[in-house]
N, C-alpha and C positions, 0 to 999 in steps of 0.2 A: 199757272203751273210752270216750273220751273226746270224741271227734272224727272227724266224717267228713270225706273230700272223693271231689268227683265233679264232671263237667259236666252231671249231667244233676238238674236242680231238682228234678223230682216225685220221682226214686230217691231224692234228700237225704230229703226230706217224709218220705217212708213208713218210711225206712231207720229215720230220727232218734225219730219216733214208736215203730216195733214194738220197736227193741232202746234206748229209752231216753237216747240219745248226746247230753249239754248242746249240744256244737256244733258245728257244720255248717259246708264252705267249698266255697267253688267252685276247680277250678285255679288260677284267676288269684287266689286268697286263699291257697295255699298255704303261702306266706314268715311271713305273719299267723299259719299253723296253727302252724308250728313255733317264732315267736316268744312264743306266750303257753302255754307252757310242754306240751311232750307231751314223756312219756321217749320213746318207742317208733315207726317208723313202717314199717306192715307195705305193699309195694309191690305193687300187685296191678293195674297198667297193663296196656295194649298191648305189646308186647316194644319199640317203638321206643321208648316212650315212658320207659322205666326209667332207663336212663344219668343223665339231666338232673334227675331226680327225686333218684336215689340219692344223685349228689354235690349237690347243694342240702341234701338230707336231712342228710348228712355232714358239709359246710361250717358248718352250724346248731348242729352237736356231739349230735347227736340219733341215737341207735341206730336200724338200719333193717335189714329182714329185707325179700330182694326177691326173689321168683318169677324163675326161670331162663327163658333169660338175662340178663345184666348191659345188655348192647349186641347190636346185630342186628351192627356190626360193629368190628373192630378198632381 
């Protein structure tokens, strides 16, 4: 693991600390995560939140494994 992201700062802290992760981002850094280089981005959102994620992820040419479902809607 390479890289985390989250909105919530002190998860980052503790996360980045116990399992060792160089870098850390906030949602609004996410575009930053995927531009400085990650193969992999495993999506473990809200269920609304995945769509917008996935295709960003996708757009970026970056592999992405997303928790079911894709979209809340069609």
């Amino acid at each position: 693991m390479v890289a985390l992201v989250s909105g919530d700062p002190a998860k980052l802290k503790a996360l980045r600390r116990k399992y060792k992760v160089p870098r850390t981002y906030s949602y609004e850094q996410f575009a930053d995560c995927l531009a400085e280089g990650v193969d992999a981005v495993y999506i473990a959102l809200p269920n609304a939140m995945h769509r917008a994620y996935v295709e960003g992820t996708a757009r970026a040419g970056v592999h992405v494994l997303c928790e079911k479902p894709m979209a809340v809607t069609k």
